[in-house]
N, C-alpha and C positions, 0 to 999 in steps of 0.2 A: 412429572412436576406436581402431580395431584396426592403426595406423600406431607404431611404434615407433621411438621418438629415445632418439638418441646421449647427450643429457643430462641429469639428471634435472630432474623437474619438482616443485614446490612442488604440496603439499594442497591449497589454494587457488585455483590453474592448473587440476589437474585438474577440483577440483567446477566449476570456472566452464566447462569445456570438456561437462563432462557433463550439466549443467542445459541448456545448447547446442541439445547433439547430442537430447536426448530434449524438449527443446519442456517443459521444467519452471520457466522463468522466468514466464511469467502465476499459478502457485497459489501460486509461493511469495511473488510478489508484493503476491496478496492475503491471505496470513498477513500479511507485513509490514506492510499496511495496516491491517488489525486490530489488533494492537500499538501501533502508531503512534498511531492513534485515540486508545487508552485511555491512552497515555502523553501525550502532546502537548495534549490537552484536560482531561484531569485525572480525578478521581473523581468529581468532578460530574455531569459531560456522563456516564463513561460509564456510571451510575447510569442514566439516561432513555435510553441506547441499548440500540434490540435487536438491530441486526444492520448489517455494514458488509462491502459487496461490491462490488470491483471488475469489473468488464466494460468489457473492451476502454478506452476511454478513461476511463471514466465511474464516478464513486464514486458508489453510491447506502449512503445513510443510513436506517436505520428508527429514529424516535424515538417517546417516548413523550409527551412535553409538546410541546403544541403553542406554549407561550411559547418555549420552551428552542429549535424550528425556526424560529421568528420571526428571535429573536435572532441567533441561527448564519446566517442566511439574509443579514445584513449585512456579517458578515465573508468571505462564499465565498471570496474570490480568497486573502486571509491565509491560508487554510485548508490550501487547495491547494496554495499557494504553502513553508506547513510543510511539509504532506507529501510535498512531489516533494523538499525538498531533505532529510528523512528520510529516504528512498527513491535517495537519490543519481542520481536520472535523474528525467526530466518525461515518466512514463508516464500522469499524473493532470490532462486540461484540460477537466473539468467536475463538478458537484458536486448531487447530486441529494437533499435532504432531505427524510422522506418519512415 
C-alpha cells in the first residue's frame, strides 16, 4: 500500500484496497451479517436471537425458541439466499440453527 499513483483515488478505492491488504474483510463481514439478520428478519426473529456468527462459510444462529428454529429451519436456503445478496457476494453456503 506504500506504492504511489499518479492519480488520485476515491475514499472508497482506498478503504476497499486496505480492508485487502490487512485481511479485515472476514469481521467486517460478520458485523454485516449481524445487521442483516436483525433487519431482514425483523423484530420478531431478532427478539429470540442470541447470537449470529459467521465462520468461514458457515452462519451459525443461537436461538432462543425452539418453535421459532423449527420454523426457520424450512426456509434455510431463502435465508441464505437474502443474506449473500445483502452482502453483495456468496461468502454464506450453509446455515447452522442452534
Amino acid at each position: 500500500m506504500s506504492v504511489r499513483k499518479d492519480e488520485p483515488q476515491g475514499i472508497g478505492e482506498v478503504l476497499q484496497q486496505f480492508t485487502k491488504v490487512n485481511k479485515l474483510e472476514p469481521g467486517l463481514d460478520n458485523v454485516k451479517v449481524e445487521d442483516l439478520w436483525a433487519k431482514l428478519l425483523g423484530p420478531g426473529v431478532q427478539a429470540y436471537t442470541e447470537s449470529v456468527r459467521l465462520s468461514s462459510d458457515t452462519l451459525y444462529v443461537g436461538l432462543t425458541s425452539s418453535v421459532l428454529r423449527e420454523e426457520l429451519s424450512y426456509g434455510k436456503d431463502n435465508i441464505i439466499a437474502m443474506l449473500n445478496e445483502g452482502l453483495q457476494k456468496n461468502c454464506i453456503k450453509k446455515l447452522v440453527l442452534r
